[in-house]
Backbone as JSON, one array per atom type, in Angstrom:
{
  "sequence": "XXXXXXXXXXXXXXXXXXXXXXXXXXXXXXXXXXXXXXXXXXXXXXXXXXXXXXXXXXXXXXXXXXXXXXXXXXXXXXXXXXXXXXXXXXXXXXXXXXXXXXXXXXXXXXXXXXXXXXXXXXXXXXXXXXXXXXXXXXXXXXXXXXXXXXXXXXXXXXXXXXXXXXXXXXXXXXXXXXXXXXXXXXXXXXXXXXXXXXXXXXXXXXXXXXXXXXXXXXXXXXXXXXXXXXXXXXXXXXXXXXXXXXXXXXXXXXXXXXXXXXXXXXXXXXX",
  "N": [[3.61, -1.49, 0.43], [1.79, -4.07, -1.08], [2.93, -6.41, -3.19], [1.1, -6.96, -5.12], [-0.28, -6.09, -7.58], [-2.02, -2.63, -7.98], [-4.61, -0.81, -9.6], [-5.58, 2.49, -9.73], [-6.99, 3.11, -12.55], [-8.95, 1.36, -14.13], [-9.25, -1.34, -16.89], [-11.4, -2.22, -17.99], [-14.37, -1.2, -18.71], [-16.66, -1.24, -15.83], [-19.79, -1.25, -14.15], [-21.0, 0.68, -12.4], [-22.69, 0.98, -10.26], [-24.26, 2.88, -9.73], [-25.64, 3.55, -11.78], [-28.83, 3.2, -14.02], [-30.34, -0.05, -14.51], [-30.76, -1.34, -16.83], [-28.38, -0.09, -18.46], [-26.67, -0.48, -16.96], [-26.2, -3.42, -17.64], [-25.79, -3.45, -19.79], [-23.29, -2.02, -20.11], [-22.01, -4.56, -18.4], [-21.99, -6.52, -20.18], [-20.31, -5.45, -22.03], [-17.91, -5.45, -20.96], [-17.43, -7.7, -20.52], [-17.49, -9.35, -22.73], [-14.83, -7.85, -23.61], [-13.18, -8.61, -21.7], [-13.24, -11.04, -22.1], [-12.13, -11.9, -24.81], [-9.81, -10.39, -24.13], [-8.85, -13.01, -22.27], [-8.23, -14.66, -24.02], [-6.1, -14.52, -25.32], [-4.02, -14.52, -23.72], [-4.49, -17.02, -22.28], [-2.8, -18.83, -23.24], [-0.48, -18.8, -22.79], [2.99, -18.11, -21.18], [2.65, -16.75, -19.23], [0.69, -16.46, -17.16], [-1.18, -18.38, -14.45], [-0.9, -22.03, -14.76], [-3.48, -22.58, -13.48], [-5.12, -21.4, -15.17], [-4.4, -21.96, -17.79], [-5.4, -22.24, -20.86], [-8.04, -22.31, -20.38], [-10.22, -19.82, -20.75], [-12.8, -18.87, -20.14], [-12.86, -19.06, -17.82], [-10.59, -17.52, -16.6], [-11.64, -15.22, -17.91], [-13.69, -14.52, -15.77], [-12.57, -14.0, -13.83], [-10.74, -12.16, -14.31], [-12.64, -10.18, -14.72], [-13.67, -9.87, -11.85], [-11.59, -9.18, -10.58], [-11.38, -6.67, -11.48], [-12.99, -5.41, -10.32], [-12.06, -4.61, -7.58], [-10.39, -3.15, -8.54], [-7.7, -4.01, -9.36], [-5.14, -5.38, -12.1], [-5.84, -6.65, -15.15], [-3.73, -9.19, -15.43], [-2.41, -8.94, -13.04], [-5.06, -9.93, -11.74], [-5.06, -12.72, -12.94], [-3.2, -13.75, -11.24], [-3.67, -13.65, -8.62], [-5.91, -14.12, -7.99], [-7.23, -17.36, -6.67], [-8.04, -21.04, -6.73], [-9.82, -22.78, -4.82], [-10.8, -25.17, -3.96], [-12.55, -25.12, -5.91], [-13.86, -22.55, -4.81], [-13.3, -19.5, -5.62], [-10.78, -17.28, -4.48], [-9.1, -15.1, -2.92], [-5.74, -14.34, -1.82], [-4.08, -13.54, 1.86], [-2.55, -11.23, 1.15], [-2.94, -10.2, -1.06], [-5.45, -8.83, -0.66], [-5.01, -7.54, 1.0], [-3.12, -5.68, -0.4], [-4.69, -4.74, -2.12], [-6.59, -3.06, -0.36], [-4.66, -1.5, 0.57], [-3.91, -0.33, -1.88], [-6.32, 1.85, -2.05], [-5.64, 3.38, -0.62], [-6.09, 3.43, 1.95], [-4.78, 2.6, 5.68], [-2.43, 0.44, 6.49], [-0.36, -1.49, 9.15], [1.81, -3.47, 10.04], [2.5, -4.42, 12.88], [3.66, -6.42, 15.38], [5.2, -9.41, 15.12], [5.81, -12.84, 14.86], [6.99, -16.23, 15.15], [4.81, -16.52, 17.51], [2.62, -14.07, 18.0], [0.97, -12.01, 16.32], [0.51, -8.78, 15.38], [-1.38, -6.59, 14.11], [-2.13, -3.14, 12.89], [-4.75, -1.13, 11.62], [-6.42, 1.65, 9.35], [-8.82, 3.42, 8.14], [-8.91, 5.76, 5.27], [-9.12, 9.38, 5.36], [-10.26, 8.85, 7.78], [-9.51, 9.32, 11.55], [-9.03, 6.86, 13.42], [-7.92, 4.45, 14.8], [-7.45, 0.64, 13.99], [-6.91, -2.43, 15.07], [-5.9, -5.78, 15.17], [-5.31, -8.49, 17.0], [-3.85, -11.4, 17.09], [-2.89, -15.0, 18.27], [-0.96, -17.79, 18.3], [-1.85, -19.69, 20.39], [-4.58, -18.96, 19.96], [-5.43, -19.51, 17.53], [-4.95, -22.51, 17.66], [-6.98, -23.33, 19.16], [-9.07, -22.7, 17.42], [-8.09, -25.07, 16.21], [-6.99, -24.71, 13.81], [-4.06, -26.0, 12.98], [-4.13, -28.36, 12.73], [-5.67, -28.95, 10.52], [-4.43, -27.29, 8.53], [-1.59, -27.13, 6.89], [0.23, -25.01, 6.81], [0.45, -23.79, 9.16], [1.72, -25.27, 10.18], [4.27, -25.24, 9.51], [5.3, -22.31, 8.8], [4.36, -20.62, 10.96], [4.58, -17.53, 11.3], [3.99, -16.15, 9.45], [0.91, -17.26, 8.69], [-0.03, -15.84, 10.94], [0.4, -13.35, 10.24], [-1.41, -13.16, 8.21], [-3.87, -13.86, 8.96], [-4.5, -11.55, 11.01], [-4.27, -9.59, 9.37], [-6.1, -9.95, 7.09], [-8.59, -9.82, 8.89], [-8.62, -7.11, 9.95], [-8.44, -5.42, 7.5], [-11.08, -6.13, 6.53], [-12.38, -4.95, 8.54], [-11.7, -2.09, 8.31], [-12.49, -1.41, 5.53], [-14.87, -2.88, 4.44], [-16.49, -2.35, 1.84], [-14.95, -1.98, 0.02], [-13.72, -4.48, -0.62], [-15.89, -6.1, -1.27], [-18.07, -8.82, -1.82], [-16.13, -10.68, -1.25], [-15.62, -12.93, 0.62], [-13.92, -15.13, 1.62], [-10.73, -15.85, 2.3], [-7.82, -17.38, 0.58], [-5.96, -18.53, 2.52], [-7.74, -18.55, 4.93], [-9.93, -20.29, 4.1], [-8.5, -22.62, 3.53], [-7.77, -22.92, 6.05], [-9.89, -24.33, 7.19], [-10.25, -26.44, 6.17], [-10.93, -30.54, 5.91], [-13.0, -32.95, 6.59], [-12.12, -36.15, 6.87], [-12.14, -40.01, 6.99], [-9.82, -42.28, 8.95], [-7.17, -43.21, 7.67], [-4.59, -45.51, 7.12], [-0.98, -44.58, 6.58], [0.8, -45.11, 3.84], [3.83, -44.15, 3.86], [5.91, -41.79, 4.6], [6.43, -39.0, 2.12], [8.31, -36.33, 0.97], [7.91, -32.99, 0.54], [9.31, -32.0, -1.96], [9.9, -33.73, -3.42], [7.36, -33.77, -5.14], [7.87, -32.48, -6.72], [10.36, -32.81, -7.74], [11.04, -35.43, -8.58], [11.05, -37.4, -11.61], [7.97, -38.29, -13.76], [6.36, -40.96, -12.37], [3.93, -42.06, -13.93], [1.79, -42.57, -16.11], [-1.09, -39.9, -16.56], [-4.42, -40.56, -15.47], [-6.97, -41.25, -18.22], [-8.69, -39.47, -19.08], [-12.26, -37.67, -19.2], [-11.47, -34.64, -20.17], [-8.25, -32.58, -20.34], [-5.78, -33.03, -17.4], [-6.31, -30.95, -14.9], [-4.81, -28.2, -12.92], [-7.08, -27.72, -10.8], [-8.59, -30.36, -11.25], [-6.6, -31.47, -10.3], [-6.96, -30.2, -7.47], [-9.14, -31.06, -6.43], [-8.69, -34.2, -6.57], [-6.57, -34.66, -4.6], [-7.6, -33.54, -2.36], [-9.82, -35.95, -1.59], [-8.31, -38.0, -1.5], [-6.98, -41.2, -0.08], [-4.92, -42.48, 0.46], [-1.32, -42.52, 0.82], [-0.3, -43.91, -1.73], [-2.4, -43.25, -3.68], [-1.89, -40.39, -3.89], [0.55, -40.54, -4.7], [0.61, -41.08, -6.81], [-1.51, -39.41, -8.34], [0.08, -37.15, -7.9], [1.84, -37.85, -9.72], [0.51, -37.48, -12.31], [-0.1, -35.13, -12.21], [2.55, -34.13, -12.52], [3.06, -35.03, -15.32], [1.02, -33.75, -16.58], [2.11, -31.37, -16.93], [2.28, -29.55, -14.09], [2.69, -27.33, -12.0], [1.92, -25.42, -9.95], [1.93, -23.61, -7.06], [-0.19, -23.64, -5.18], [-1.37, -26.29, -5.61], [1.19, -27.62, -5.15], [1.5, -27.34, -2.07], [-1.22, -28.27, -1.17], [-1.24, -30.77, -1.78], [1.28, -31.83, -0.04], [0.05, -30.47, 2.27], [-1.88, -32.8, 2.41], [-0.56, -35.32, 2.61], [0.56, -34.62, 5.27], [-1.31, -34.74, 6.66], [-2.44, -37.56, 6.7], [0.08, -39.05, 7.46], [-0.54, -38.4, 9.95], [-2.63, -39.33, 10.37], [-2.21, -41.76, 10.7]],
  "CA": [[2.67, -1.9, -0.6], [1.88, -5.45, -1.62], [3.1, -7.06, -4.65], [0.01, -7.22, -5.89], [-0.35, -4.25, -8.37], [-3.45, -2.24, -8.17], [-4.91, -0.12, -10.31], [-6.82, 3.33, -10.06], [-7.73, 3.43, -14.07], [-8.98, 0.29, -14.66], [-9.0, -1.09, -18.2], [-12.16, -2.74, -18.25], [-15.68, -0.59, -18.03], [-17.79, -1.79, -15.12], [-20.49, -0.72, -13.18], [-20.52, 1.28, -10.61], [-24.11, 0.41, -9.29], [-25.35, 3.93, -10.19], [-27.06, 3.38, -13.45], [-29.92, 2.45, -14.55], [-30.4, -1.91, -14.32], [-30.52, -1.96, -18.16], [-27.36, 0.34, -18.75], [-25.17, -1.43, -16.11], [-26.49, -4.76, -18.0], [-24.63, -3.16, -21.42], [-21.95, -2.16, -19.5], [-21.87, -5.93, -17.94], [-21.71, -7.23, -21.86], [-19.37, -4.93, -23.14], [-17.1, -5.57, -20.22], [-17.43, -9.38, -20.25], [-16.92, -9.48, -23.98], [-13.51, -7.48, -23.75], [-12.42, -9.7, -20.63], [-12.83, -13.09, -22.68], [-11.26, -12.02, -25.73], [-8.48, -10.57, -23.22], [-8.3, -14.24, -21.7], [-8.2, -16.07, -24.86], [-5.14, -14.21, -26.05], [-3.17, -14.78, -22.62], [-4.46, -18.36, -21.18], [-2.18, -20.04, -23.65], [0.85, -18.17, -22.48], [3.11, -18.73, -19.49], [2.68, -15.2, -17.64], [-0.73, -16.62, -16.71], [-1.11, -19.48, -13.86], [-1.23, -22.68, -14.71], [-4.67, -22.85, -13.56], [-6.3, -20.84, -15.87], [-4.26, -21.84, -19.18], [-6.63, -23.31, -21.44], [-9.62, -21.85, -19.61], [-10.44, -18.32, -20.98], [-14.06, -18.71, -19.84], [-12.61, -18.79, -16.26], [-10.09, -16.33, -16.46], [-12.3, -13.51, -17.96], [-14.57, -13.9, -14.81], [-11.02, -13.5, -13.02], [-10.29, -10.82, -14.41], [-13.69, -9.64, -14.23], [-13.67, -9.98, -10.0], [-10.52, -8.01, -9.91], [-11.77, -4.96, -12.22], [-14.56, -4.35, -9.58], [-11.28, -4.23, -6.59], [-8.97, -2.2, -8.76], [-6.74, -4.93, -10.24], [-5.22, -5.29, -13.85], [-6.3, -8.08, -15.93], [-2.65, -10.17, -15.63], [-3.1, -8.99, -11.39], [-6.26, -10.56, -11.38], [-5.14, -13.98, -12.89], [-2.14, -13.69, -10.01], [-4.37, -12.75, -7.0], [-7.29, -15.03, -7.2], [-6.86, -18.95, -5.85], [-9.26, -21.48, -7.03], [-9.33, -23.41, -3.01], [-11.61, -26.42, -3.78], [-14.17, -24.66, -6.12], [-13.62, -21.65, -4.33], [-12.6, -18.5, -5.97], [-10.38, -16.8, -3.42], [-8.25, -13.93, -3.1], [-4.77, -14.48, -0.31], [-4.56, -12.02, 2.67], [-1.46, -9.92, 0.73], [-3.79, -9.5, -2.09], [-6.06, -8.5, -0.01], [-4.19, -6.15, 1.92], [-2.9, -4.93, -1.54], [-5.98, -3.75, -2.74], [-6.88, -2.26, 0.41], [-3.43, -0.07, 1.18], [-4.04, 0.62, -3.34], [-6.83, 3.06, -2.27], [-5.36, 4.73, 0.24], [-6.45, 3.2, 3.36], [-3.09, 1.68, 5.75], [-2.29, -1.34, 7.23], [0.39, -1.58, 9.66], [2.04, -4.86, 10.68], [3.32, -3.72, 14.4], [4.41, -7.23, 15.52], [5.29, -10.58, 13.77], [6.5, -13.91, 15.34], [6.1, -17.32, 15.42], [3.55, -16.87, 18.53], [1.76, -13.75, 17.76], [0.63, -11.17, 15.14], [-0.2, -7.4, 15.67], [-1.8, -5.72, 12.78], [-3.41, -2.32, 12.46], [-5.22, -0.65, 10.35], [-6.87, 2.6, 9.69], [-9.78, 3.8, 7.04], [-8.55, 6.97, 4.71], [-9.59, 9.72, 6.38], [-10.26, 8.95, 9.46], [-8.04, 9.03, 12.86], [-8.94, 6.31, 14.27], [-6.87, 2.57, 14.35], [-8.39, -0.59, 14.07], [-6.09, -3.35, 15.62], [-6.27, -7.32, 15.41], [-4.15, -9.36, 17.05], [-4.04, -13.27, 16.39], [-1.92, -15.78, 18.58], [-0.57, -19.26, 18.27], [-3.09, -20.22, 21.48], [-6.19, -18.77, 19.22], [-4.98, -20.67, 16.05], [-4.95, -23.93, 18.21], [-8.38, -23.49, 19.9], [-9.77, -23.34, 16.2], [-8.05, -26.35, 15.53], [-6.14, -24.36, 12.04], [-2.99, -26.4, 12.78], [-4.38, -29.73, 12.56], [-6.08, -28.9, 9.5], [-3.49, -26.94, 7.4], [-0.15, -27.84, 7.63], [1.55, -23.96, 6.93], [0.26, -23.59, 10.58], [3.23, -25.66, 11.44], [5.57, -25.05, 8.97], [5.42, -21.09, 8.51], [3.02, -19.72, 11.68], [4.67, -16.35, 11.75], [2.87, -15.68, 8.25], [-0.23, -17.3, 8.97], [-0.43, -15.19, 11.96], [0.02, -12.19, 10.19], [-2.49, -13.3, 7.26], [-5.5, -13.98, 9.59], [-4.84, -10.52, 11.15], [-4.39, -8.47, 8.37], [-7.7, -10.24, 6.46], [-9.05, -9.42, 10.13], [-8.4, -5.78, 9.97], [-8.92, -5.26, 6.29], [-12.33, -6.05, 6.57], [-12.93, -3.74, 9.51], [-11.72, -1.09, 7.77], [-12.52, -1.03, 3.86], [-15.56, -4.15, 3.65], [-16.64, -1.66, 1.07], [-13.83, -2.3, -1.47], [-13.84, -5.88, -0.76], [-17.12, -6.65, -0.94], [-17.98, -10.16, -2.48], [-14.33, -11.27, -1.19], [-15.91, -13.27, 2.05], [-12.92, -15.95, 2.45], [-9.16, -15.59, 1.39], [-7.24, -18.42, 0.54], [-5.59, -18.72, 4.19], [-9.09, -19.25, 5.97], [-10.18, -21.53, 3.27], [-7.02, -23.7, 3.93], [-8.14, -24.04, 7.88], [-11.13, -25.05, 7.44], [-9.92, -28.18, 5.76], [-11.83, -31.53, 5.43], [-12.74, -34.35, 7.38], [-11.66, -37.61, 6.08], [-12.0, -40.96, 7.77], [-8.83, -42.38, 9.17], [-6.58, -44.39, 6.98], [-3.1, -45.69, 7.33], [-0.34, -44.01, 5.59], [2.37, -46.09, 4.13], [4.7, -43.35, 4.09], [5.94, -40.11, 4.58], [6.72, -38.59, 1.16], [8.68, -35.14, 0.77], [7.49, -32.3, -0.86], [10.37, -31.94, -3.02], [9.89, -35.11, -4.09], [6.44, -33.89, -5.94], [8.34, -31.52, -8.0], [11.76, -32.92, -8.94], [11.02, -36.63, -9.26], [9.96, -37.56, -12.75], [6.64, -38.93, -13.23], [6.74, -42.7, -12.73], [3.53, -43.18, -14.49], [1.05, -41.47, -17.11], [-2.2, -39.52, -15.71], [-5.25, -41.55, -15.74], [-7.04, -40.82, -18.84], [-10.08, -38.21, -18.44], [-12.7, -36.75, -20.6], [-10.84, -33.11, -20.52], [-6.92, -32.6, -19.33], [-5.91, -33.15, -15.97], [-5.58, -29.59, -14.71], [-4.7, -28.35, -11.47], [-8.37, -28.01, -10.39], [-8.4, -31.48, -11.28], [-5.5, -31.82, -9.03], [-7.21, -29.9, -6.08], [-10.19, -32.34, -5.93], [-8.1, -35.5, -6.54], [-5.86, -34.12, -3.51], [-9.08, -33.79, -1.3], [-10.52, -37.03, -2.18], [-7.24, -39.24, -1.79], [-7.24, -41.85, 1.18], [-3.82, -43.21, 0.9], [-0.49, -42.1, 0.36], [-0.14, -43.86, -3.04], [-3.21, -42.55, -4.35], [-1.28, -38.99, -3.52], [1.79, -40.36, -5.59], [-0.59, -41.33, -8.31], [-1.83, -37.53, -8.18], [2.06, -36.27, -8.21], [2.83, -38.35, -11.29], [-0.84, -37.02, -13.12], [0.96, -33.19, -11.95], [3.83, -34.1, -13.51], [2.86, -35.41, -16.81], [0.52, -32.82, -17.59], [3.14, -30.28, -16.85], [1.24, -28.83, -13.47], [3.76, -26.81, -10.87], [1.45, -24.36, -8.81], [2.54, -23.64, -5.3], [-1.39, -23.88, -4.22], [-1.05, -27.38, -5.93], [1.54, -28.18, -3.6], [1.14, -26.87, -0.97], [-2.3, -28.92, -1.01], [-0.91, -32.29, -1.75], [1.93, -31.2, 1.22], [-0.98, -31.0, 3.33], [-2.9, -34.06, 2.71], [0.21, -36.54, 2.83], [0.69, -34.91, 6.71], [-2.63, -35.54, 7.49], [-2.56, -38.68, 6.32], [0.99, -39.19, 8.17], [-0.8, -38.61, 11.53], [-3.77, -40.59, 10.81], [-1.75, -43.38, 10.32]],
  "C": [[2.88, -3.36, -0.96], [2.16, -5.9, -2.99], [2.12, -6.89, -5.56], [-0.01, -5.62, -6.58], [-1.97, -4.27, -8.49], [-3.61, -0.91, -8.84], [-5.87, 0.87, -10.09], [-7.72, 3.49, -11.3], [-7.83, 1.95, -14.43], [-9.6, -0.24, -15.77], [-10.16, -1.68, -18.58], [-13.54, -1.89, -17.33], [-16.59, -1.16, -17.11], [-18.13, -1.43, -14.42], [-20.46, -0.49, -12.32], [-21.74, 0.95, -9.53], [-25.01, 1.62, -9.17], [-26.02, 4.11, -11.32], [-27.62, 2.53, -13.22], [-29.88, 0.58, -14.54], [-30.0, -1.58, -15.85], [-28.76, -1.05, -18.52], [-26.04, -0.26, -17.87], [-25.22, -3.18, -16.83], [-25.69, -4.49, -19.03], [-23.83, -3.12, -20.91], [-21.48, -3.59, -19.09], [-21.41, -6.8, -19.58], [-20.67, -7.13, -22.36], [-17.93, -5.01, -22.07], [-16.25, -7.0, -20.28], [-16.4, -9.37, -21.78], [-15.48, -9.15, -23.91], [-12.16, -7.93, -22.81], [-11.98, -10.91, -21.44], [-11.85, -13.06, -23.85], [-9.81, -11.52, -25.38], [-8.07, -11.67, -22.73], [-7.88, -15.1, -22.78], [-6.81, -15.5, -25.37], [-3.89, -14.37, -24.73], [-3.04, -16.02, -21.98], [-3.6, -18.89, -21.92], [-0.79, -19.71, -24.07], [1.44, -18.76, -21.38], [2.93, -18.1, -18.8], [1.37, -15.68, -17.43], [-0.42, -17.93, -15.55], [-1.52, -20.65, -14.39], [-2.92, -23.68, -14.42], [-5.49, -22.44, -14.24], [-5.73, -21.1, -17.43], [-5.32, -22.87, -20.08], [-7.78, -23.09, -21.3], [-9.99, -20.45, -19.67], [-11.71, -17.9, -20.25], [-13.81, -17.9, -18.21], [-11.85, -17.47, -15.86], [-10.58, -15.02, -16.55], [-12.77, -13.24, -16.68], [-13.5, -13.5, -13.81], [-10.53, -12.18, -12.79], [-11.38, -9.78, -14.35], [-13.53, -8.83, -12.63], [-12.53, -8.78, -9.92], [-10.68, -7.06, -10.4], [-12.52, -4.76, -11.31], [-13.69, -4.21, -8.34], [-9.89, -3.63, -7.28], [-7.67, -3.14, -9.47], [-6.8, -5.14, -11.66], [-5.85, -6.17, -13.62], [-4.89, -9.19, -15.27], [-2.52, -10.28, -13.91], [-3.65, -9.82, -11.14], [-5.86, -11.99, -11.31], [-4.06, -14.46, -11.57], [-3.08, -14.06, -9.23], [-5.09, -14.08, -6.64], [-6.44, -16.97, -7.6], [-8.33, -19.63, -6.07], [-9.21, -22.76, -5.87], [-10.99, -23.99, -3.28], [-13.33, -25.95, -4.67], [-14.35, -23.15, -5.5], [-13.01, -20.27, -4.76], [-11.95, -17.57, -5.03], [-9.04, -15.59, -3.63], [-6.99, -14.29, -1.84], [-4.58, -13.28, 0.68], [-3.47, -11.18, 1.78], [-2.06, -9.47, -0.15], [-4.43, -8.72, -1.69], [-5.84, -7.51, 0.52], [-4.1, -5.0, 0.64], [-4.01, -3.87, -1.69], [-6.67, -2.69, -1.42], [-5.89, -0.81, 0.66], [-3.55, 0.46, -0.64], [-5.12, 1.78, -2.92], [-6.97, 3.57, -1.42], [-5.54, 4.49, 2.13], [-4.56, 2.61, 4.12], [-4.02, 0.49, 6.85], [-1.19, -1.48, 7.81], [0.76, -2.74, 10.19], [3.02, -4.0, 12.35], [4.14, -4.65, 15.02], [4.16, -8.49, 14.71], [6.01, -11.01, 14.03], [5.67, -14.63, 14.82], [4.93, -17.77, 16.85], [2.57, -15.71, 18.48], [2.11, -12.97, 16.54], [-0.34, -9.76, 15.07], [-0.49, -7.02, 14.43], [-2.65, -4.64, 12.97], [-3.51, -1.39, 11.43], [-5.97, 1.08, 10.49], [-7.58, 3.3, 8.13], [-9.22, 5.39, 6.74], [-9.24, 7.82, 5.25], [-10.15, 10.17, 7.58], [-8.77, 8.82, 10.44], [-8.4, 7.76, 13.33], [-8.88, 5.19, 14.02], [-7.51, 1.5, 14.74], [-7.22, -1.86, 14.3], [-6.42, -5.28, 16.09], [-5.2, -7.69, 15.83], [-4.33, -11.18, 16.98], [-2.4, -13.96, 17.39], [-1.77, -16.98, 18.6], [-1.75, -19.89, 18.82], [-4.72, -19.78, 20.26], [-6.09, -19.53, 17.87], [-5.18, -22.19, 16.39], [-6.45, -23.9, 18.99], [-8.93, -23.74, 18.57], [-9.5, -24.61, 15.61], [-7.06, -26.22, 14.01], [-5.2, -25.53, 11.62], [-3.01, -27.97, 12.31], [-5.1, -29.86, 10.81], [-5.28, -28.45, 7.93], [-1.99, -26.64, 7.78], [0.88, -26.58, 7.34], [1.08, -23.22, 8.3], [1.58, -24.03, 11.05], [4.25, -25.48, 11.05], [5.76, -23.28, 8.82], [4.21, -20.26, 9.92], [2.98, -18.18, 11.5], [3.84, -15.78, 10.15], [1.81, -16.12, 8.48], [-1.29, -16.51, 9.57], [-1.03, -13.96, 11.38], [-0.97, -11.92, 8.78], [-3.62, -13.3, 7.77], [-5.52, -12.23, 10.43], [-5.07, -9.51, 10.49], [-5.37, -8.55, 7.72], [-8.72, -9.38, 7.66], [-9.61, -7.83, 9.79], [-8.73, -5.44, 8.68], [-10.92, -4.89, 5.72], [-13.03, -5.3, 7.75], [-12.59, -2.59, 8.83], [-12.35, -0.36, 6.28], [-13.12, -2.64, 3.46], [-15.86, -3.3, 2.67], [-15.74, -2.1, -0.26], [-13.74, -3.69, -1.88], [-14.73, -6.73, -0.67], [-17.51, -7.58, -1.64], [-16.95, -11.45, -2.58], [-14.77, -12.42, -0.17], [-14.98, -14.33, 2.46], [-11.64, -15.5, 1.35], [-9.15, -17.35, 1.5], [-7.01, -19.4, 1.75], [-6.91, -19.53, 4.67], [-9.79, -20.15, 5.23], [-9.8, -22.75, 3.12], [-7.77, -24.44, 5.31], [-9.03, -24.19, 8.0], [-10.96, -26.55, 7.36], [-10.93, -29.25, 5.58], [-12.03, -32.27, 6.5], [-12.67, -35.55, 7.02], [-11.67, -38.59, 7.18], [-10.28, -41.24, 7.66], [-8.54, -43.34, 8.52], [-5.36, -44.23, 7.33], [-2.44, -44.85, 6.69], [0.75, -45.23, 5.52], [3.38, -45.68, 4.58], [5.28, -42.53, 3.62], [6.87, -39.23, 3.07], [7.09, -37.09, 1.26], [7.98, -34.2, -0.27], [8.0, -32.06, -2.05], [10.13, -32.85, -3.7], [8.51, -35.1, -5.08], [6.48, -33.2, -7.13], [9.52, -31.55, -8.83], [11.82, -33.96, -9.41], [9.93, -36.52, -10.6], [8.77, -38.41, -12.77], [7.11, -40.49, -13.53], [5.46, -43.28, -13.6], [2.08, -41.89, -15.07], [-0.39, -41.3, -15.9], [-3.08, -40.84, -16.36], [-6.08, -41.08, -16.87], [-8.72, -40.22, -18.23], [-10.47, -37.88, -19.9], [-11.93, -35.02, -21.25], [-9.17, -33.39, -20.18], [-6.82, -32.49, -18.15], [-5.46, -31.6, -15.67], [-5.7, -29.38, -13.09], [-6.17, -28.09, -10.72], [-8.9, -29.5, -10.28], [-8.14, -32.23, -9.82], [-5.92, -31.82, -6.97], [-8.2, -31.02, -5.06], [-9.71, -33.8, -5.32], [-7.29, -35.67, -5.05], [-6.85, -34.73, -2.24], [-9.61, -35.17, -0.91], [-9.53, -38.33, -1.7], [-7.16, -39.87, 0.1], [-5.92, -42.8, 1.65], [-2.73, -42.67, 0.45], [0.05, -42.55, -1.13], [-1.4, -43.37, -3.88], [-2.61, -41.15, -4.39], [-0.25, -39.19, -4.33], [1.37, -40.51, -6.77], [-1.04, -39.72, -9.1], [-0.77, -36.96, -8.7], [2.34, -36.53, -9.75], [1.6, -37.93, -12.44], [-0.42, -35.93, -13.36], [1.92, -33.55, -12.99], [3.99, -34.26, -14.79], [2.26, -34.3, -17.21], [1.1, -31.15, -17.26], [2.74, -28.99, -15.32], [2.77, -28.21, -12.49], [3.15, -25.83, -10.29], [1.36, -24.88, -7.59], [1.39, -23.77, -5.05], [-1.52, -25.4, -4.18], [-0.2, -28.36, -4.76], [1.83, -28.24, -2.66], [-0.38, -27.98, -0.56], [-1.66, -30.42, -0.75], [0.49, -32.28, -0.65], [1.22, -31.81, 2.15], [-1.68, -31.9, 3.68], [-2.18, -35.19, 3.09], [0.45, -36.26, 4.92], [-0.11, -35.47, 7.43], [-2.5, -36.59, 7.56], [-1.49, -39.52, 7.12], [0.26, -39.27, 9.41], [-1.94, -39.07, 12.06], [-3.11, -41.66, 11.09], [-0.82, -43.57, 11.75]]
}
C-alpha cells in the first residue's frame, strides 16, 4: 500500500453523478462550503504544504479533487502537485488510490534500466502488464528534459509504468487525473540557449542563507511563484536570485527543488 492514505468513508458529501443536476448542484455547495472552511483552519498550519498555506481557496478545491478519488482532506493537500499551473497527482498517489479500492498493482522488476509493473482490475483474472525501459525514456527525450531521469531512473521507471498500468486498469476511479506529476516533469520546456556561469549544488538552495531579499511583489512570493520564476529564468544568477526569494519567504518544497535542480542542469548543458 502507498503512503498515501485513502479513504472508503469520505468526510466530505459529493456527488456521485446519480442525482438529479439540481440536487448534485446542493450537494456541490454544501460540499465546497465545508472544504473551504476546512482549508481556512489548516492553510496556516505546518501539516499542510507550503504551497497551499495562505491559500484556502486553493486548497478546498484540493481537497475537493481528492474526495471524488477517496482521499482525506490533509491526503489531498499531500497528494496533489501544482507542476506549472498544473494540478497533478504523483504516480504513488496514484497507485495509492488505485490498490485503496481494491484493485493490485504489482511491481515485478525494478532497475536502473527497466521497470515491470502489473496490474489487475478487482474482480477480474486477468493481468495488465507495462514495462518501461531506459532505451524508451531516451527515444522520448525524458532525460534531457527532467533531470530525476539521470539522477534516480530506477523510480522514474517504475512511475511511468505504474501510471501506465493504473490507468488500464481503474481509468474509472481516476478519472479527471490525465497527467501525474512525473509525465508533467518530461515534458519540460523549451528555452533558447544561454550560457551558464556556473554549476550550483542543490544543497546549496537549501542550506545557504539568503544573500539577498525577494523582489518585492503585489502578493507573497510563494512557491507557485517560485515554479514560474524557475521556468522563466535564463541564467544561472537569475536561479540564485530565485533561491534567495525561496529562502526569505521561508519556501522548502521538494517539487520546488527539485525544479530549480532541474533548470540549473539544463542550463549547465546549454552552456
Amino acid at each position: 500500500m502507498s503512503a498515501v492514505a485513502v479513504r472508503q468513508d469520505q468526510q466530505l458529501d459529493i456527488p456521485t453523478g446519480t442525482e438529479p443536476a439540481t440536487a448534485q448542484l446542493v450537494q456541490w455547495a454544501h460540499a465546497a462550503h465545508a472544504a473551504h472552511s476546512l482549508a481556512e483552519g489548516l492553510c496556516n498550519t505546518q501539516f499542510v504544504p507550503a504551497a497551499y498555506r495562505g491559500k484556502p481557496a486553493e486548497a478546498a478545491a484540493a481537497i475537493l479533487a481528492g474526495a471524488e478519488v477517496g482521499l482525506s482532506p490533509l491526503a489531498s493537500l499531500r497528494a496533489f502537485h501544482n507542476i506549472q499551473g498544473t494540478p497533478t497527482l504523483s504516480a504513488q498517489a496514484l497507485r495509492g488510490i488505485v490498490q485503496g479500492l481494491g484493485h493490485d498493482i504489482r511491481i515485478v522488476e525494478s532497475n536502473d534500466k527497466h521497470a515491470v509493473v502489473t496490474g489487475r482490475r478487482k474482480g477480474e483474472d486477468e493481468w495488465q502488464t507495462s514495462t518501461w525501459t531506459i532505451e524508451r525514456a531516451q527515444q522520448a527525450g525524458y532525460p534531457a528534459k527532467n533531470a530525476n531521469w539521470r539522477t534516480n531512473p530506477a523510480a522514474m521507471l517504475v512511475a511511468r509504468a505504474s501510471t501506465e498500468v493504473s490507468r488500464w486498469i481503474a481509468s474509472d476511479a481516476i478519472m479527471g487525473m490525465p497527467y501525474t506529476v512525473e509525465e508533467i516533469r518530461d515534458e519540460g520546456n523549451t528555452y533558447e540557449a544561454r550560457p551558464a556561469p556556473r554549476i550550483v549544488s542543490a544543497a546549496d538552495f537549501i542550506e545557504q542563507p539568503a544573500e539577498a531579499p525577494a523582489e518585492p511583489d503585489v502578493e507573497p512570493f510563494t512557491a507557485y511563484h517560485a515554479y514560474d520564476e524557475i521556468a522563466a529564468a535564463d541564467t544561472q544568477v537569475r536561479l540564485d536570485e530565485i533561491k534567495a526569494a525561496c529562502q526569505q519567504a521561508g519556501i522548502r518544497d521538494r517539487d520546488v527543488l527539485d525544479a530549480w535542480a532541474a533548470r540549473s542542469a539544463q542550463l549547465a548543458e546549454q552552456g
